[in-house]
C-alpha positions as CSV (number, residue, x, y, z in Angstrom):
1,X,-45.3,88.1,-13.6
2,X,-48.4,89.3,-15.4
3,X,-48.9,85.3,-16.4
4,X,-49.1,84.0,-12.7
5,X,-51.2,87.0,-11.5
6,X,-53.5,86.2,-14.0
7,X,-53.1,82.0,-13.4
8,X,-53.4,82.8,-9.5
9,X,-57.5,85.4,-10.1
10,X,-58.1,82.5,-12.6
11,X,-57.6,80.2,-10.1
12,X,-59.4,82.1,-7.3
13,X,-61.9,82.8,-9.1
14,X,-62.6,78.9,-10.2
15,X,-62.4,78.1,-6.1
16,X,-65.0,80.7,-5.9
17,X,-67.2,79.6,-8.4
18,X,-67.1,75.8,-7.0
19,X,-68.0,76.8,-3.8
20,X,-71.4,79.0,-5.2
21,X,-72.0,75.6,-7.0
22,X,-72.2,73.4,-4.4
23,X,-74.1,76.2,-2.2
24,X,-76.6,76.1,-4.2
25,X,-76.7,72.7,-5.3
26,X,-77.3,71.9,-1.0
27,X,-79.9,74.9,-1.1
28,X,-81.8,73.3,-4.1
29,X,-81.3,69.6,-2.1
30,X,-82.9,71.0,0.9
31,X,-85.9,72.8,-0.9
32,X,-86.8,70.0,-2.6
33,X,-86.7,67.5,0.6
34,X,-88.7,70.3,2.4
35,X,-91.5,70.5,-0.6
36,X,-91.4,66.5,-0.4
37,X,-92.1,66.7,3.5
38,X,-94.6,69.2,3.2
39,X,-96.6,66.8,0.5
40,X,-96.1,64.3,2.9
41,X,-97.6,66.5,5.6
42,X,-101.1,66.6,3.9
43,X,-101.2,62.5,3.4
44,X,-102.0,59.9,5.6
45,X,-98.8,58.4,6.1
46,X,-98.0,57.2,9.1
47,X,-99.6,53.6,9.3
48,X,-101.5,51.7,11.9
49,X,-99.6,49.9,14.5
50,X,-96.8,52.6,14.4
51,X,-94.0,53.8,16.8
52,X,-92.1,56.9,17.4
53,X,-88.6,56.4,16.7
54,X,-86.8,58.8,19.1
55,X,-82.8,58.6,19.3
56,X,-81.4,60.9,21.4
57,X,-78.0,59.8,21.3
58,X,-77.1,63.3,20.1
59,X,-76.2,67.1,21.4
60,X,-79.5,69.0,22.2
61,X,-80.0,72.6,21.9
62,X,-82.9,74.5,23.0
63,X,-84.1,75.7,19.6
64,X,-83.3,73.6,16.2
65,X,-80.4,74.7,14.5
66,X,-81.1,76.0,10.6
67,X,-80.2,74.0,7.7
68,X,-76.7,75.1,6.9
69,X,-75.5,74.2,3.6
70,X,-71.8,74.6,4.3
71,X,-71.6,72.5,7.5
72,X,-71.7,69.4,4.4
73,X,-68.8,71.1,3.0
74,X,-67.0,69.5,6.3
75,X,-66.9,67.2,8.9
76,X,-68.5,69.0,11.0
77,X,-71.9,68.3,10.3
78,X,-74.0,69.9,13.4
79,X,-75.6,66.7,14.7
80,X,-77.8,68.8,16.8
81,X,-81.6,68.3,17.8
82,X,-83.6,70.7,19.2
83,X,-85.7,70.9,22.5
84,X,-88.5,72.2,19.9
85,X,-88.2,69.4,17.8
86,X,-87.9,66.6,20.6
87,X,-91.0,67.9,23.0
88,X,-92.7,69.0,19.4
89,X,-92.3,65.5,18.4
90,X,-93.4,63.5,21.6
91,X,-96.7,65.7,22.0
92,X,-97.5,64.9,18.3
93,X,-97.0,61.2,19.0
94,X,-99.1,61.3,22.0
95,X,-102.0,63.2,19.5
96,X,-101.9,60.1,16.7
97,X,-104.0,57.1,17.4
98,X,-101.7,55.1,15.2
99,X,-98.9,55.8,17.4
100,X,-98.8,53.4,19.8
101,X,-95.6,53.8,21.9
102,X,-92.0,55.3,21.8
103,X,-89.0,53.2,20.8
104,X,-86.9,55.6,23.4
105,X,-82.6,55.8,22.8
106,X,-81.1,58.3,24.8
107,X,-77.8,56.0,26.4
108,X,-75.5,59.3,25.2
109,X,-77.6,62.8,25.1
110,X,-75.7,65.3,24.9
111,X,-77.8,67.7,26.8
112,X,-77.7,69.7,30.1
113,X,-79.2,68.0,33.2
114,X,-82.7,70.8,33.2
115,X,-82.9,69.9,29.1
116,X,-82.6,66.2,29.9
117,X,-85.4,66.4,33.0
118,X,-87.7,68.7,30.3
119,X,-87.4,65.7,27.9
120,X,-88.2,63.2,30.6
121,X,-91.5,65.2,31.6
122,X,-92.6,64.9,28.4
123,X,-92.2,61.2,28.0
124,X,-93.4,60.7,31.3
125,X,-96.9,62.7,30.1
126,X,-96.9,60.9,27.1
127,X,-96.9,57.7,29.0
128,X,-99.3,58.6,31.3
129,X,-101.9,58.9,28.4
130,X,-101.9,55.3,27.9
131,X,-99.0,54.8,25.8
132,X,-96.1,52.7,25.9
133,X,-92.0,53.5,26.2
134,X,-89.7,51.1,25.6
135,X,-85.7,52.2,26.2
136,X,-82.6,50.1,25.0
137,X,-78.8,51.2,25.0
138,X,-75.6,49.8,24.5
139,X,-74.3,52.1,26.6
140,X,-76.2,54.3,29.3
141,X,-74.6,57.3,31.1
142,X,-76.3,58.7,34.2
143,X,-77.8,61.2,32.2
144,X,-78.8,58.7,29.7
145,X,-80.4,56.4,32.1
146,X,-81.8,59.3,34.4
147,X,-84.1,60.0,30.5
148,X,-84.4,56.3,30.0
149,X,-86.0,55.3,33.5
150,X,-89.5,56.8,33.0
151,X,-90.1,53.9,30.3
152,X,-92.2,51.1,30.9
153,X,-89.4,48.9,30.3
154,X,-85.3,49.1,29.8
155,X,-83.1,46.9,27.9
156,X,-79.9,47.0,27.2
157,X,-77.1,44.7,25.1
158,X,-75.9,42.3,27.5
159,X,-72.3,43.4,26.7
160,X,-73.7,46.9,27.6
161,X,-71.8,49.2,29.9
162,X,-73.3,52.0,32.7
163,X,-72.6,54.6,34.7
164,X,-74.2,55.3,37.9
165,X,-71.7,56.8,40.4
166,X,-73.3,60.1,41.7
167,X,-72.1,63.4,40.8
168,X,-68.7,64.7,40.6
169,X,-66.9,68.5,39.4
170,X,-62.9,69.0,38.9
171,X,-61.4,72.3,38.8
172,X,-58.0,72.6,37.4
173,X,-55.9,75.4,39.6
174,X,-53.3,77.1,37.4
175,X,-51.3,79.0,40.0
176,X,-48.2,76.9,40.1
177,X,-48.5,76.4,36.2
178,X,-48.4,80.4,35.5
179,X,-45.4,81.2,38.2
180,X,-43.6,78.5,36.3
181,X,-44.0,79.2,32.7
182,X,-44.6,83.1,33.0
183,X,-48.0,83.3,31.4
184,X,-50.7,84.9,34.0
185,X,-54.1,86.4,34.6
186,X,-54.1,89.6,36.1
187,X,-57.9,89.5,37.7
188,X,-60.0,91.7,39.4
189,X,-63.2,91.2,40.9
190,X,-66.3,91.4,43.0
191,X,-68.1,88.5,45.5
192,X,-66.3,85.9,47.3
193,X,-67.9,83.2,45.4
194,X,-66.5,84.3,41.9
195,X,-64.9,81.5,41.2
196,X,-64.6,81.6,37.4
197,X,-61.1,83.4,38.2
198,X,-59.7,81.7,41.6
199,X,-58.1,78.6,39.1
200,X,-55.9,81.5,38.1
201,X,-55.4,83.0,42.0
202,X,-54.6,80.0,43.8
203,X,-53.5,76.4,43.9
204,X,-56.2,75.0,45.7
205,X,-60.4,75.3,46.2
206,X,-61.9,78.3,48.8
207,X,-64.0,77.1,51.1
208,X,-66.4,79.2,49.3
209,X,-66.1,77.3,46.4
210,X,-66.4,73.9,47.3
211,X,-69.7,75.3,49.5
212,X,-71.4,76.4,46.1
213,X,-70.4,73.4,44.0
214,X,-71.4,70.7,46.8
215,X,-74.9,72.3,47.3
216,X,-75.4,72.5,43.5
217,X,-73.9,68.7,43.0
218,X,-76.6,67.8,46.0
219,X,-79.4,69.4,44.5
220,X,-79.3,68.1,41.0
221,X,-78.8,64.3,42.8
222,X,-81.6,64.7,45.0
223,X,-83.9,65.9,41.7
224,X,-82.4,62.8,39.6
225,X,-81.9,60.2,42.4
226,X,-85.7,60.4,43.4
227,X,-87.7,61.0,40.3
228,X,-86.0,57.4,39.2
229,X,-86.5,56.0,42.5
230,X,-89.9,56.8,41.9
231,X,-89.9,55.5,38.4
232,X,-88.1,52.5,39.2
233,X,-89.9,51.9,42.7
234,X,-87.0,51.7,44.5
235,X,-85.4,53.7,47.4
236,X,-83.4,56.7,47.3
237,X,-81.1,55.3,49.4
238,X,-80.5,52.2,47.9
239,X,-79.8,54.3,44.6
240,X,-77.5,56.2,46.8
241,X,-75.9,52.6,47.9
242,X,-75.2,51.6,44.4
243,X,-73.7,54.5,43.5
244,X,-71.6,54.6,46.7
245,X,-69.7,51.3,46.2
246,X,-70.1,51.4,41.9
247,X,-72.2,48.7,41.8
248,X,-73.8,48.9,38.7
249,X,-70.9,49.2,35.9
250,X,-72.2,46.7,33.3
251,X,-75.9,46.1,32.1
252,X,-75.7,42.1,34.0
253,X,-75.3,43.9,37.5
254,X,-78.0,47.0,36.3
255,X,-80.1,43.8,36.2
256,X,-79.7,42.4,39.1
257,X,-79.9,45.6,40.9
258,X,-83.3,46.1,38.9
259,X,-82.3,49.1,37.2
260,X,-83.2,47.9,34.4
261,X,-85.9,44.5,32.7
262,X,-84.3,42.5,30.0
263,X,-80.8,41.7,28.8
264,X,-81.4,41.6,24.9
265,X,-79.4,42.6,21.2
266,X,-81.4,45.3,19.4
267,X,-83.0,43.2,16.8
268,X,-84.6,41.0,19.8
269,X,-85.8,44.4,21.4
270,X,-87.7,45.2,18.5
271,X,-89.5,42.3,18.2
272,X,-90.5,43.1,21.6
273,X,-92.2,46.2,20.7
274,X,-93.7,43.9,17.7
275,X,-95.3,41.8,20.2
276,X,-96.6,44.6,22.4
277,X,-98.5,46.4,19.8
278,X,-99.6,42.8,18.4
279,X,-97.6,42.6,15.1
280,X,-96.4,40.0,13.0
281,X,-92.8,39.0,14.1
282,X,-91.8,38.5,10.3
283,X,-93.4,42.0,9.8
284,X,-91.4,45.5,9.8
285,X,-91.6,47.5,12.7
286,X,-93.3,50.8,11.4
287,X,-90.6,53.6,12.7
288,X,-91.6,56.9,12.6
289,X,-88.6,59.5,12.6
290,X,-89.1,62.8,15.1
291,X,-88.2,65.1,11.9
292,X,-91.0,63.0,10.1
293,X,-94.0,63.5,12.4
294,X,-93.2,67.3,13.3
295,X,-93.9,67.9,9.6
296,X,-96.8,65.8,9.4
297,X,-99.0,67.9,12.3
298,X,-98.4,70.9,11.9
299,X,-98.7,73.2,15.5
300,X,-99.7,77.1,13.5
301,X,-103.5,77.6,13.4
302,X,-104.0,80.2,10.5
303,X,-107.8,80.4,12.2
304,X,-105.8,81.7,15.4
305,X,-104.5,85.6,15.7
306,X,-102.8,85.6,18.7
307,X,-99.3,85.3,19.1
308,X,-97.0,84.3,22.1
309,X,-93.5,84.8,20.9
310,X,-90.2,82.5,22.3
311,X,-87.1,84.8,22.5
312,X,-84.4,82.3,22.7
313,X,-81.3,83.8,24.1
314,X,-78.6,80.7,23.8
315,X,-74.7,81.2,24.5
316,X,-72.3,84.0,25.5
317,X,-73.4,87.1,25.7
318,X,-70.9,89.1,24.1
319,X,-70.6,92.7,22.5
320,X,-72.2,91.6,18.5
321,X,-74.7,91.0,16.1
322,X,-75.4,87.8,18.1
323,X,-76.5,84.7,16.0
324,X,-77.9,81.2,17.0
325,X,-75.2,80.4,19.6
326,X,-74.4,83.8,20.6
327,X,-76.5,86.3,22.4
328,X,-75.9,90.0,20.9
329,X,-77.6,92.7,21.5
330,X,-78.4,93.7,18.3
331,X,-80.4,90.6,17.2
332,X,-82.5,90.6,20.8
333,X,-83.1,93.9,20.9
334,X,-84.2,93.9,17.1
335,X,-86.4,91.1,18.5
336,X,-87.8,92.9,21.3
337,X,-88.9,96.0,19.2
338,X,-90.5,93.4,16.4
339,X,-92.2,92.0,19.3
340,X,-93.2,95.5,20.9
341,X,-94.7,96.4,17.3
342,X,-96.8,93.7,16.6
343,X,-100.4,93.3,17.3
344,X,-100.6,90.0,17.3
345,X,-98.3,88.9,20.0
346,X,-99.6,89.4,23.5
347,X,-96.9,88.4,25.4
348,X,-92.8,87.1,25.3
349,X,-90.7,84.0,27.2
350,X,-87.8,84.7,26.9
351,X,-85.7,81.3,27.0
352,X,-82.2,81.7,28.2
353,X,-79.5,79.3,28.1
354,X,-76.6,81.2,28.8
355,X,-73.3,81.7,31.5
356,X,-73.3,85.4,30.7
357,X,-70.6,87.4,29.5
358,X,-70.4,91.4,28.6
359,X,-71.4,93.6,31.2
360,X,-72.7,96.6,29.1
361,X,-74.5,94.4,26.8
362,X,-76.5,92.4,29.7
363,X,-77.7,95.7,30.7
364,X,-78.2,96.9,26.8
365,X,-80.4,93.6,26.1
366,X,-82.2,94.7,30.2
367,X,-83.3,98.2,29.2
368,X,-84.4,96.7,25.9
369,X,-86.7,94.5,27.7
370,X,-88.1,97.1,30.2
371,X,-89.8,98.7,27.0
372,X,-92.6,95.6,27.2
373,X,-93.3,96.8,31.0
374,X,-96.6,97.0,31.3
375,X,-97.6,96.4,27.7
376,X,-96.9,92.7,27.4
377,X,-95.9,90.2,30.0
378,X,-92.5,88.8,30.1
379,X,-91.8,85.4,31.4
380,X,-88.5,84.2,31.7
381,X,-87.9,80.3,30.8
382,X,-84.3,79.0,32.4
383,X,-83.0,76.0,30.5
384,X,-79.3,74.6,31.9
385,X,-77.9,77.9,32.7
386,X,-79.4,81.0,33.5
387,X,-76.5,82.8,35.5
388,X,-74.3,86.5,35.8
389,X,-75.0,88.0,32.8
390,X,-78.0,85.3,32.1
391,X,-79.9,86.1,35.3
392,X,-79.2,89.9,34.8
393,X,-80.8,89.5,31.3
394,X,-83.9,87.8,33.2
395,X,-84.0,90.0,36.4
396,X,-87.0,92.0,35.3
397,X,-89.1,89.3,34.0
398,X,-93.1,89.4,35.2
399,X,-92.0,85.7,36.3
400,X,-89.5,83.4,36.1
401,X,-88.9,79.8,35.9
402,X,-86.6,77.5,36.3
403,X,-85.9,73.8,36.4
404,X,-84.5,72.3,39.7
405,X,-81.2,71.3,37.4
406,X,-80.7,74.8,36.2
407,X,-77.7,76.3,37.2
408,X,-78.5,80.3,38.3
409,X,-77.5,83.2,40.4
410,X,-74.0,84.1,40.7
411,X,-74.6,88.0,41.0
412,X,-71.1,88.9,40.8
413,X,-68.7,90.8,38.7
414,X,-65.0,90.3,37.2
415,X,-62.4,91.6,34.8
416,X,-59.6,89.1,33.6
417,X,-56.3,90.5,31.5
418,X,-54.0,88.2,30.4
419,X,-50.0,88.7,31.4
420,X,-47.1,87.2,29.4
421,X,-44.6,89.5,30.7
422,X,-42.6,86.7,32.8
423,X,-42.8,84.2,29.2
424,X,-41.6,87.5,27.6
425,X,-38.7,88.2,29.9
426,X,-37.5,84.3,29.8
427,X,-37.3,84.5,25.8
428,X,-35.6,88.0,25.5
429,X,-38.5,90.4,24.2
430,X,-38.6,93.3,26.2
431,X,-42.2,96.1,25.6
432,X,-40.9,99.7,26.2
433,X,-43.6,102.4,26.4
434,X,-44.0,105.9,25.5
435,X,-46.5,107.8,26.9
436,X,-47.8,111.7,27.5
437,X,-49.6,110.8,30.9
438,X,-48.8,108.3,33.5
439,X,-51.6,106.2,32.9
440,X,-52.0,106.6,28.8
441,X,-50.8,103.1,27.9
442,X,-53.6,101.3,30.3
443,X,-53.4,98.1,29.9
444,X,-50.6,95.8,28.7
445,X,-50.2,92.4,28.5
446,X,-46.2,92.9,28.9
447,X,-46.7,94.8,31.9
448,X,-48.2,94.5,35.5
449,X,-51.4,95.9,36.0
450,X,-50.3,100.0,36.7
451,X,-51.9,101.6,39.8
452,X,-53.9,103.5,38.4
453,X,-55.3,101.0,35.5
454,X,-56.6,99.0,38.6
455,X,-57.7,101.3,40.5
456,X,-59.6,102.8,37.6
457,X,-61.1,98.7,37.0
458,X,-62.3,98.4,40.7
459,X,-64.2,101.5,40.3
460,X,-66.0,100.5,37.0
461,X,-66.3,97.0,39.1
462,X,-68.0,98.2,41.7
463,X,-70.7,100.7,39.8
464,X,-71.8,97.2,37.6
465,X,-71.8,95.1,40.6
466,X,-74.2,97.9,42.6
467,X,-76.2,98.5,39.4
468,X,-76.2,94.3,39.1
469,X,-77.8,93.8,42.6
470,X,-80.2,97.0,42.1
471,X,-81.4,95.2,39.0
472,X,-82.4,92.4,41.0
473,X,-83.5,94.5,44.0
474,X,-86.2,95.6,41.7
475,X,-87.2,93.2,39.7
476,X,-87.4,90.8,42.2
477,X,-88.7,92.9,44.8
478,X,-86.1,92.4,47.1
479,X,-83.9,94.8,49.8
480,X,-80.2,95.7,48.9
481,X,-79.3,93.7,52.1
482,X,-81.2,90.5,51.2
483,X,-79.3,91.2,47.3
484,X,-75.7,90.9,49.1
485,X,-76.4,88.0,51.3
486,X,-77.5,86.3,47.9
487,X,-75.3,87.9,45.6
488,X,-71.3,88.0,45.7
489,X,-70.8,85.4,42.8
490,X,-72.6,82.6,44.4
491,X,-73.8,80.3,42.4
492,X,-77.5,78.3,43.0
493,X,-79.4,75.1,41.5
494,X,-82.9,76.2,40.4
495,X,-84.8,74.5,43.5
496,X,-82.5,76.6,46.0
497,X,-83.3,79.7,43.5
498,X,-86.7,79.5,44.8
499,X,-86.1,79.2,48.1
500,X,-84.2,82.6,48.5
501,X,-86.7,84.6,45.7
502,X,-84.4,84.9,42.9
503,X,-86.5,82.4,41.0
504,X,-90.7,81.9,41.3
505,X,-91.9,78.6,40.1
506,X,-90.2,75.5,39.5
507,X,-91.0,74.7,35.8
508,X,-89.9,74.2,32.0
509,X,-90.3,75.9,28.9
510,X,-94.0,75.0,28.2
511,X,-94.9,75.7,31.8
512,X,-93.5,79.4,31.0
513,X,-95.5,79.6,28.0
514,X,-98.7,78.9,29.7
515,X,-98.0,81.2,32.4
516,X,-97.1,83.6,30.0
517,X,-100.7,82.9,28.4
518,X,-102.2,83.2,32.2
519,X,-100.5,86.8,32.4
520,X,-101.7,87.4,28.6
521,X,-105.9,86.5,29.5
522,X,-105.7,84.1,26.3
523,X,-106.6,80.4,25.7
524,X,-105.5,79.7,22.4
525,X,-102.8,81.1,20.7
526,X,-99.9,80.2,18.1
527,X,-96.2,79.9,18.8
528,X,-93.8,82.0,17.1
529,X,-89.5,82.1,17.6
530,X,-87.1,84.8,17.4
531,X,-84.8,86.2,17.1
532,X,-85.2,86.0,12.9
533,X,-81.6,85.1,11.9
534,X,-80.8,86.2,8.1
535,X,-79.4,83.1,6.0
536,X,-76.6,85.0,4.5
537,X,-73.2,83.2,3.7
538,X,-71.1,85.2,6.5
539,X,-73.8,84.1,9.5
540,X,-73.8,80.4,7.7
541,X,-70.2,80.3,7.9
542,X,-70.0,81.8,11.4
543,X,-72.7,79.5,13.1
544,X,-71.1,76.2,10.9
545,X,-67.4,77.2,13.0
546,X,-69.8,78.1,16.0
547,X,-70.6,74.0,15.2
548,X,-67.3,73.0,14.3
549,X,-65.6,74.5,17.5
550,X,-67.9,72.9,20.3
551,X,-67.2,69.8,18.6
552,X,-63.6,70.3,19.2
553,X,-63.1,70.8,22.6
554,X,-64.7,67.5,23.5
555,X,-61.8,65.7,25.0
556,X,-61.7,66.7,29.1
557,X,-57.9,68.2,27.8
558,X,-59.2,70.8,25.5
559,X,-61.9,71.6,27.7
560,X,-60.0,73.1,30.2
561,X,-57.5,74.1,27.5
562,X,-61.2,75.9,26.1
563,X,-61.9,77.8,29.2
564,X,-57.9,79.1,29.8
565,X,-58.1,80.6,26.3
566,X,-61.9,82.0,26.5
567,X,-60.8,83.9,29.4
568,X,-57.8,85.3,27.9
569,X,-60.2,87.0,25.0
570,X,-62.5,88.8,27.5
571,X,-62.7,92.4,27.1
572,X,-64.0,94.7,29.3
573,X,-66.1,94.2,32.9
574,X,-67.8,90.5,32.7
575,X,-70.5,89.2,34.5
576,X,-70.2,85.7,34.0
577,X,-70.1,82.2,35.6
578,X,-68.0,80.1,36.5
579,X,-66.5,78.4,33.8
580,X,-65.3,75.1,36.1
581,X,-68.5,74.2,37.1
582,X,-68.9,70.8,35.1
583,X,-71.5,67.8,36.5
584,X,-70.7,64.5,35.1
């Protein structure tokens, strides 16, 4: 016994030791390909004559994940850029003479509809400085296309496929499923339009429901239809023709339909960009990567004291540390008080990129930003999703902004708890309780929700839902009354946002920051990002899963299989969107 003990630590220990290896050995990899980039940085490398090479064809974040060591210790390798890095890397492009133009693939982005219209601004200024875009795809989604269409030109393979149907959203309605196989969600909750719970109350779509999602669906197609019909110089409505009778499926029709220039194979493309920047055809086309030229001019001005600090808040907000894709309270209100302490930084966007989530954490990470009232403005930056627990977080910004593609509002609250007592009965367990007082045992999921468990939830519902709407009421300068007529769970696309005051200025991340330098009096000033996230082994390994699990719930299937099982592992009172609201 002694002798396998021993063979099983030996063994352990070996596994153990392997894995510090390759740690490190990724660590040392990554130092030294950072201390080559930065040598790189003080050359003169990028040649005469050269292009931006910006693929896209990728999932986009708002802020540029770390290097994570372990995430090559898998398959799941983060394939992520961020908006820092893509915007960083167009401006830079547009600052070098010897960049002439942008060799522009974005056929797949994996992005939200506000990221994607952010990274079309900034070609779009980038062209307007003289410069040249060229696009080409295999493939082009609507999203992809909606990015591509502010080139100068658009090619695609002439085998190429597209999409360009309008905008759709499918709900999935669980009732039926639930009575039949036993398995439930007790829910309780607050404004008619929370429908990140009615899949589990009904079989079919509230009026309500389909009011909130048509209005959103008709704002983000208005934004997208237009801007390419401007690009494009055609018609909204003979966009909205094309994509009534599908049209355009193939890249033959696109050309036809002049929704795109030139039928070519990618090889043939490039030699198009040869002959627009007046290179030799038997010459390589000088490529430079987006990771390449961020390094090479660098942004931080050593000669420059003042500060404006980004506090990126992307994800769930839950009750923890919080990490890259997770918004806790401890890492934003750790960032807050940094913030607070430093002389340096005269004033905070906070950019959000989140659904909600926790209740009592939303109003945790509020208070925490209440301390910079009146010392240092706060300017709120909404990327794709800004909404519950995500607009609460933002309610008592100086100003906010949003893009007309961001998803906000839905000032509501709920409480989900999962039942299994009919599964239970069908398979012969049966939950007997013991108890001192009729309502010690709370909640069960072998139970029904007791009459005095609920009771107890719609109380604590109603005190966050008041407190919710007096958050706004105040920050926003708005009556109760007006709140509740905008409140109740509804759900609104950033344009409509302004409309009804929940939202001030239409605008993206870098129109935040220079408002935020407007509020601030300064001119120049130096970017800096928080929260700091520590690069220890257990956050590595919690962010590479973070990675690893997006990645898995890709297929439509697990999606909604995703969203039945998130809900299921809420605790406590949520304020949080609905989950069902998908644009494709």
């Amino acid at each position: 016994m002694n002798f396998f003990k021993s063979f099983l630590a030996s063994l352990m220990g070996t596994f153990i030791a392997m894995g510090l290896v390759a740690l490190f050995f990724f660590m040392g990899i990554a130092a030294i390909a950072t201390s080559l980039n930065l040598e790189q940085s003080k050359g003169t490398w990028v040649k005469e004559n050269s292009v931006l090479g910006l693929n896209l064809n990728t999932m986009v974040t708002d802020r540029s994940p770390n290097f994570n060591p372990l995430e090559g210790l898998s398959d799941f390798d983060s394939g992520m850029m961020g908006m820092d890095e893509i915007i960083g890397s167009i401006k830079k492009a547009k600052q070098d003479d010897k960049i002439k133009g942008i060799k522009l693939q974005s056929g797949f982005i994996a992005s939200g509809w506000a990221q994607a219209r952010e990274i079309r601004n900034a070609l779009k200024e980038f062209k307007n400085s003289g410069k040249f875009i060229y696009a080409y795809g295999d493939y082009m989604s609507q999203k992809g296309y909606y990015v591509s269409s502010v080139a100068d030109s658009i090619f695609m393979n002439p085998m190429g496929m597209m999409q360009l149907k309008g905008l759709s959203s499918e709900v999935l309605y669980y009732e039926d499923f639930q009575n039949q196989y036993g398995v439930k969600m007790e829910v309780i909750r607050h404004g008619k339009y929370k429908s990140a719970v009615e899949p589990y109350l009904q079989d079919h779509m509230s009026e309500e429901n389909r009011t909130q999602i048509q209005s959103l669906l008709n704002a983000v197609w208005e934004t997208l239809r237009d801007e390419v019909a401007q690009s494009r110089g055609l018609e909204s409505a003979t966009l909205d023709a094309l994509a009534d009778d599908l049209v355009v499926t193939d890249a033959e029709e696109a050309l036809a339909q002049g929704i795109i220039d030139g039928l070519v194979y990618e090889d043939d493309f490039e030699d198009k960009i040869k002959a627009t920047i007046e290179v030799d055809p038997k010459e390589d086309l000088k490529v430079v990567d987006s990771d390449k030229i961020n390094i090479q001019i660098q942004e931080y001005d050593n000669e420059i004291s003042d500060h404006i600090a980004i506090v990126y808040a992307q994800g769930p907000i839950l009750n923890t540390k919080g990490s890259a894709y997770i918004i806790g309270k401890e890492a934003i209100n750790k960032a807050f008080q940094e913030i607070l302490e430093s002389d340096k930084i005269k004033a905070v966007v906070l950019r959000v990129d989140s659904p909600g989530g926790d209740a009592l954490t939303s109003e945790i990470i509020l208070n925490a930003s209440r301390a910079l009232k009146g010392k240092k403005p706060l300017v709120v930056s909404m990327g794709n999703v800004a909404a519950s627990g995500g607009y609460y977080i933002s309610s008592l910004a100086d100003r906010i902004f949003a893009d007309p593609m961001t998803i906000t509002g839905s000032i509501g609250v709920l409480a989900a708890f999962p039942n299994i007592r009919g599964m239970t009965n069908r398979i012969g367990i049966n939950a007997e309780q013991v108890t001192t007082h009729k309502n010690a045992m709370g909640y069960s999921p072998f139970e029904p929700l007791s009459e005095g468990f609920e009771k107890s939830t719609i109380s604590a519902i109603e005190k966050v839902y008041h407190t919710f709407k007096s958050r706004v009421s105040e920050g926003r300068s708005l009556s109760m009354e007006i709140v509740e007529e905008i409140a109740q769970g509804r759900v609104w696309s950033g344009k409509n946002a302004v409309e009804i005051g929940l939202v001030d200025t239409l605008g993206g991340l870098q129109e935040a920051i220079t408002g935020a330098a407007e509020l601030a009096k300064i001119d120049k000033y130096n970017l800096v990002d928080y929260p700091k996230y520590d690069d220890d082994f257990e956050s590595m390994l919690l962010n590479a899963f973070s990675q690893a699990q997006t990645k898995l719930f890709q297929h439509p299937i697990e999606k909604y299989a995703s969203d039945f099982i998130k809900l299921s592992q809420l605790e406590g009172i949520q304020t949080r969107i609905p989950y069902s609201i998908k644009m494709e």
